[in-house]
C-alpha positions in Angstrom: -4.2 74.9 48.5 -4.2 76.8 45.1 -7.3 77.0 42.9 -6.7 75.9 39.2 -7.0 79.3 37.9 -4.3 80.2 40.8 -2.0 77.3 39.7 -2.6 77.9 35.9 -1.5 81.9 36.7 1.7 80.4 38.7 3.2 78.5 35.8 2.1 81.7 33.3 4.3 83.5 35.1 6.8 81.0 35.8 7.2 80.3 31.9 7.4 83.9 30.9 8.6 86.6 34.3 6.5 89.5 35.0 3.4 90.4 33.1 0.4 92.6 32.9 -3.1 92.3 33.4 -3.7 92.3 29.6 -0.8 89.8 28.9 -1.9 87.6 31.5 -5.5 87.3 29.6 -4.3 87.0 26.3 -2.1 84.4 26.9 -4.9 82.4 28.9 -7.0 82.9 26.1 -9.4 85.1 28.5 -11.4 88.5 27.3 -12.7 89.5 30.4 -9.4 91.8 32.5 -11.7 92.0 34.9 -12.6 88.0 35.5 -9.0 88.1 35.3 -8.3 90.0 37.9 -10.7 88.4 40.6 -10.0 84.7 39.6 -7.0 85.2 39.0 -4.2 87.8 40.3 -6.6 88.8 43.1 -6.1 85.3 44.8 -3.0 84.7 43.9 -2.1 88.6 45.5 -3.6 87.7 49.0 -2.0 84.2 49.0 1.1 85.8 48.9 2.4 84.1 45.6 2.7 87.1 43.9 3.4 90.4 44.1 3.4 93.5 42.0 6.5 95.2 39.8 5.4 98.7 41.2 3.7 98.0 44.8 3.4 101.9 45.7 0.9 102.4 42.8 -1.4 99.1 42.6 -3.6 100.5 40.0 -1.1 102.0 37.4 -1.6 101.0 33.8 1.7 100.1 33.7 1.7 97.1 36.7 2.8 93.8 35.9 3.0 90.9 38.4 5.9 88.3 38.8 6.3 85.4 41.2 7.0 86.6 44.7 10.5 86.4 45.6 11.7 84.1 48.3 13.8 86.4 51.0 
């Protein structure tokens, strides 16, 4: 059970691989990072449907986010 902002995210990342917080918003047409981060990637994180491109350094400017991979 995904929110829509949690599905919308999904196929965002689906469409176009691994990308950043700022990415993410412009391509969602969002200016808030930060409403961004708690609607979006924060939910999506702790569902475990994603996952970060640098997981030892969560905060890094640099962080992108991709699908999490199926093992």
């Amino acid at each position: 059970q995904v929110t829509p902002q949690v599905a919308e995210l999904l196929e965002l990342l689906r469409q176009h691989g691994e990308l950043g917080t700022l990415d993410i918003a412009k391509r969602l047409d969002l200016k808030n990072r930060k409403h961004v981060r708690t609607a979006y990637i924060n939910p999506a994180l702790e569902q475990g449907l994603i996952e970060y491109t640098i997981p030892d350094k969560p905060s890094s400017r640099l962080q992108k986010y991709r699908l999490k991979s199926k093992q």
